[in-house]
Backbone bond lengths (Angstrom), bond angles and torsions (degrees), N, CA, C in turn:
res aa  C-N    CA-C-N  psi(-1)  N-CA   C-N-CA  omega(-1)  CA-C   N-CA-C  phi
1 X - - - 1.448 - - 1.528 109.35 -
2 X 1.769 118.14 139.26 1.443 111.00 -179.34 1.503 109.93 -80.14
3 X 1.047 108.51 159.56 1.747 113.84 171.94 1.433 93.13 -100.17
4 X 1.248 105.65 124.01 1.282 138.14 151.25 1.508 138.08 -65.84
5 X 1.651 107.58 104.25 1.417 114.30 -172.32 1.786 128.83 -27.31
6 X 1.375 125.21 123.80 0.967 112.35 -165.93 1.766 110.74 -72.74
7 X 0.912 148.34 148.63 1.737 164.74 -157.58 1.648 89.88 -68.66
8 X 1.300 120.19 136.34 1.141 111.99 162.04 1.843 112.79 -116.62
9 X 1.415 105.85 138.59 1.596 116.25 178.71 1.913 104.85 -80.19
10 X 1.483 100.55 128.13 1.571 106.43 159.57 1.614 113.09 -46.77
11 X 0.995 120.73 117.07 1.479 122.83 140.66 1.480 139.51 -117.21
12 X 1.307 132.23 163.82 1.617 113.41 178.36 1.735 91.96 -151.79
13 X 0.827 96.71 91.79 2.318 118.47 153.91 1.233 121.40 -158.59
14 X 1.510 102.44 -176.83 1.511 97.00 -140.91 1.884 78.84 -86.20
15 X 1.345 102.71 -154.39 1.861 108.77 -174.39 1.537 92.34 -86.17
16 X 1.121 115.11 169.66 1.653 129.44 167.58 1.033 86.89 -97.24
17 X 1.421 85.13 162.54 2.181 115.30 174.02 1.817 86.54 -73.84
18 X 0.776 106.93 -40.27 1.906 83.60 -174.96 1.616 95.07 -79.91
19 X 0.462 169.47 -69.07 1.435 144.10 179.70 1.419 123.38 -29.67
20 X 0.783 90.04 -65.44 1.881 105.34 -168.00 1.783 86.37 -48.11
21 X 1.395 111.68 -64.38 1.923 103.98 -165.26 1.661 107.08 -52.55
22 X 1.733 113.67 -31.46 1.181 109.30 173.56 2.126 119.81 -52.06
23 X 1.214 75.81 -46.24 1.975 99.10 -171.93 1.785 92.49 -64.93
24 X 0.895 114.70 -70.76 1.318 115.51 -162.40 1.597 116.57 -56.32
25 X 1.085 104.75 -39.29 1.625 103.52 168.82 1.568 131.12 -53.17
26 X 1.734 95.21 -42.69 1.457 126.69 168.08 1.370 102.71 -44.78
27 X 1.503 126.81 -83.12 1.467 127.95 177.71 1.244 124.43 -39.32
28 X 1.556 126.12 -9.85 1.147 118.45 -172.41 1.594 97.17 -135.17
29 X 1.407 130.86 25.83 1.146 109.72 161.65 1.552 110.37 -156.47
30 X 1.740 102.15 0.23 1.589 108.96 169.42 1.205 127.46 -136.23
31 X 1.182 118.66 35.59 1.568 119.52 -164.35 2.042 100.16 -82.57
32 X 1.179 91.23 143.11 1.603 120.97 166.33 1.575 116.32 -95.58
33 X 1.362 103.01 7.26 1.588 98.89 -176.70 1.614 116.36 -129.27
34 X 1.570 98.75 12.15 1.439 104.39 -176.19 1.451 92.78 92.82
35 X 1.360 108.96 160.15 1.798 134.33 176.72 1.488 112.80 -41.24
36 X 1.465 96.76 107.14 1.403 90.18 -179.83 2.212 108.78 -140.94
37 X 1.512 84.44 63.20 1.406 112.16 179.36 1.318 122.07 -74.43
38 X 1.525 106.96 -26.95 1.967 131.83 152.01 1.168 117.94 -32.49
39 X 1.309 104.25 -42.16 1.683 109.52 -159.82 1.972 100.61 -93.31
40 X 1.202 118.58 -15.25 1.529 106.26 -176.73 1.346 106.03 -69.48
41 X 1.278 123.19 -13.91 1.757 107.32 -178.83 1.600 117.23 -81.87
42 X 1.769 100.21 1.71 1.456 107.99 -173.95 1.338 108.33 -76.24
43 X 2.026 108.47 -48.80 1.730 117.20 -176.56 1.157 119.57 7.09
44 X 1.684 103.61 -79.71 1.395 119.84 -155.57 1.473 118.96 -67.92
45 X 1.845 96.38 2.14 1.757 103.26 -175.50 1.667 110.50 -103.82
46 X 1.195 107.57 -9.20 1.160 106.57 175.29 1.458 131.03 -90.48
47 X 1.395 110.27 161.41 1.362 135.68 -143.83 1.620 101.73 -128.63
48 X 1.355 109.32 94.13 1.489 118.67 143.35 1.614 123.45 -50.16
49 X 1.938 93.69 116.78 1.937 89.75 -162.09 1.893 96.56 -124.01
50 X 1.496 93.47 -0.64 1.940 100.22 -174.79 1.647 88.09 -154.49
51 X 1.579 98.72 -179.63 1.114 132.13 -173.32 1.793 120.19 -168.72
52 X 1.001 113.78 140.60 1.532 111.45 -175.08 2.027 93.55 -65.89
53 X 1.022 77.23 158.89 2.357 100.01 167.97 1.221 92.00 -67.02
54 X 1.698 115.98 -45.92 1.613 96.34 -144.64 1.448 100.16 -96.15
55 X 1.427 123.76 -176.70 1.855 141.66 -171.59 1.424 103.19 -71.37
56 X 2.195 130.82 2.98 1.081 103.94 -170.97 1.478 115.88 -100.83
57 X 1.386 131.54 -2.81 1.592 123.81 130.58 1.528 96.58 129.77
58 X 1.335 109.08 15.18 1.317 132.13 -175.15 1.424 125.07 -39.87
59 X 1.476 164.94 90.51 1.279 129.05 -137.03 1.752 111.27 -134.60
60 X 1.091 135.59 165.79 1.736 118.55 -177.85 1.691 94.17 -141.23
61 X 1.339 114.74 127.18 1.262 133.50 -176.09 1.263 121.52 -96.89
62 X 1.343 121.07 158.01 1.742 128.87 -170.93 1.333 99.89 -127.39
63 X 1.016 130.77 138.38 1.548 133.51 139.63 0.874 128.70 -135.20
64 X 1.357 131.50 140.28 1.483 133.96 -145.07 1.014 116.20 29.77
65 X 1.652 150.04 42.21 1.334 139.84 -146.07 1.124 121.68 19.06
66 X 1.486 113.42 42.46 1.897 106.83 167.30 1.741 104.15 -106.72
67 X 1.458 105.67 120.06 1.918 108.50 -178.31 1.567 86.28 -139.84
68 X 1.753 85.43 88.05 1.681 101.97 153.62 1.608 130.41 -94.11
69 X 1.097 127.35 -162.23 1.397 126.02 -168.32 1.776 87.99 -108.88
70 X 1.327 115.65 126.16 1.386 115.76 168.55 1.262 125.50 -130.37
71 X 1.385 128.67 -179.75 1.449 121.72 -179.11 1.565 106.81 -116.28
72 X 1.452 122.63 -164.67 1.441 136.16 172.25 1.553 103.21 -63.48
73 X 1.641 126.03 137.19 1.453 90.28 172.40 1.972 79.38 -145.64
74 X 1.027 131.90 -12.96 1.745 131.95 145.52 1.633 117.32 -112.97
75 X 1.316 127.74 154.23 1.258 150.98 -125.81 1.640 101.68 -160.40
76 X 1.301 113.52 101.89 1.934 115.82 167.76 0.850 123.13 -139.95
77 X 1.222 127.55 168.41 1.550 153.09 170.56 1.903 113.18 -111.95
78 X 1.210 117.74 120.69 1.394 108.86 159.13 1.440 107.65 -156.96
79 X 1.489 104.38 -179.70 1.260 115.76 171.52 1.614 125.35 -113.07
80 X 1.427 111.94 125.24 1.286 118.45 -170.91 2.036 111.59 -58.93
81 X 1.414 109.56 -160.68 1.504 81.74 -174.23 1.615 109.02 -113.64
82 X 1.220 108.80 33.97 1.881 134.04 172.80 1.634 94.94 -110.72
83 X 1.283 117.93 3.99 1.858 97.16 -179.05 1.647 125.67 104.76
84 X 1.710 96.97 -31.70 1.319 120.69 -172.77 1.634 136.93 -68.80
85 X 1.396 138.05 111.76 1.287 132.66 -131.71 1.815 89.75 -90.72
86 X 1.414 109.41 149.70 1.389 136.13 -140.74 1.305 79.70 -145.79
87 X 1.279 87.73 135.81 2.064 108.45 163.50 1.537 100.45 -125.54
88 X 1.061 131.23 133.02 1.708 158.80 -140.55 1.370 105.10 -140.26
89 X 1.536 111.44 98.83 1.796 97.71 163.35 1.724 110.52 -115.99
90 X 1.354 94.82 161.53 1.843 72.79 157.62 1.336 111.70 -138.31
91 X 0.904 119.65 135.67 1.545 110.62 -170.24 1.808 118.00 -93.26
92 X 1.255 126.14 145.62 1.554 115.16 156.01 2.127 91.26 -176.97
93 X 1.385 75.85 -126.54 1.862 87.45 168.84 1.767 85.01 -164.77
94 X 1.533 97.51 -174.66 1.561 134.95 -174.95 1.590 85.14 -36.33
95 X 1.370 136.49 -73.19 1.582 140.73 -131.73 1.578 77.22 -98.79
96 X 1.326 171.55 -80.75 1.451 140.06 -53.93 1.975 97.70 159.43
97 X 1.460 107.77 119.58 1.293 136.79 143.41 1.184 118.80 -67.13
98 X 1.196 106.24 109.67 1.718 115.23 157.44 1.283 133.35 -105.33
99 X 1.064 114.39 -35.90 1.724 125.71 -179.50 1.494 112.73 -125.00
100 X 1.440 110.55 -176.92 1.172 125.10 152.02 1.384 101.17 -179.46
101 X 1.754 106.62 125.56 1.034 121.54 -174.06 1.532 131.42 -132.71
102 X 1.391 108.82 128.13 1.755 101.18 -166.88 1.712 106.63 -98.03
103 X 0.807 130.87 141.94 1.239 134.86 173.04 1.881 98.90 -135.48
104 X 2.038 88.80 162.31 1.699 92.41 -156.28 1.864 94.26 -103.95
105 X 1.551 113.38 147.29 1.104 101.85 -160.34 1.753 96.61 -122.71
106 X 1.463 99.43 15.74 1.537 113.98 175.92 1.334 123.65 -101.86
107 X 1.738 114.15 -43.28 1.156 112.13 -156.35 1.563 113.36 129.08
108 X 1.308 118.33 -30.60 1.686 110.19 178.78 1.457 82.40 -174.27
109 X 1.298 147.42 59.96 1.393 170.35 99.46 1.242 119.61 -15.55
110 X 1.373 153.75 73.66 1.402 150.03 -172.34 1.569 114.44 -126.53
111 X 1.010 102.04 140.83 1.799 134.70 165.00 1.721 98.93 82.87
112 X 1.368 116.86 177.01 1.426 128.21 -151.88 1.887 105.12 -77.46
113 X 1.544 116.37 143.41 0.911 107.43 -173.25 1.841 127.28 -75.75
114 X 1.153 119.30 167.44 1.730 117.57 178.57 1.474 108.10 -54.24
115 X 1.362 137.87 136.03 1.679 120.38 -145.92 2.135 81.18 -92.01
116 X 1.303 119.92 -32.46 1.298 132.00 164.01 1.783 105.96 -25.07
117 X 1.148 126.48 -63.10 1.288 130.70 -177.00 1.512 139.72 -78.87
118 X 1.655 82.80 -3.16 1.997 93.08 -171.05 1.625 105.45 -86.46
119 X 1.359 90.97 157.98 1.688 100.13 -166.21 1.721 107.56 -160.20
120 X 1.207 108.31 140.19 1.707 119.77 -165.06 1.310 86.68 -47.37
């Protein structure tokens, strides 16, 4: 049976400081797309415009109103703040953040990991 995308809720604010330290670390110490140390001066400009339904803290970003179709472009490991191992993506390309998404790599694993614990 397929698993079925979880529903995403409208939102519109800017990123949290826990986000952003999550994101920013990502770009500068796990990218899958080659060096993409350019893009941390963007963080603080982005715009939370969705959110997953479910408790795992999932988030989809705007900038300048550009919401294109993107791929994986950093890759993590962390631990949530129960201990619990966290899978970390972030999505956009070279120019542009779009996502960032936690998924549970335990079994009942939820919300974004301690930025202290993440690792390529």
């Amino acid at each position: 049976m397929d698993k079925q995308p979880a529903a995403t809720v409208k939102e519109d604010r800017p990123i949290s400081t826990d986000e952003a330290a999550v994101v920013t670390w990502m770009l500068l110490h796990a990218s899958v797309a080659g060096s993409l140390d350019h893009l941390a001066s963007s963080v603080p400009l982005l715009r939370v415009v969705g959110r997953c339904a479910c408790s795992c803290g999932s988030v989809d970003f705007e900038v300048n109103r550009q919401t294109l179709p993107f791929r994986p472009i950093v890759d993590a490991t962390g631990q949530n703040g129960e201990g619990l191992e966290i899978g970390v993506l972030l999505w956009g390309c070279r120019e542009l953040i779009t996502g960032l998404e936690f998924y549970d790599m335990e079994g009942e694993a939820t919300g974004a990991p301690v930025v202290s614990s993440l690792r390529e």
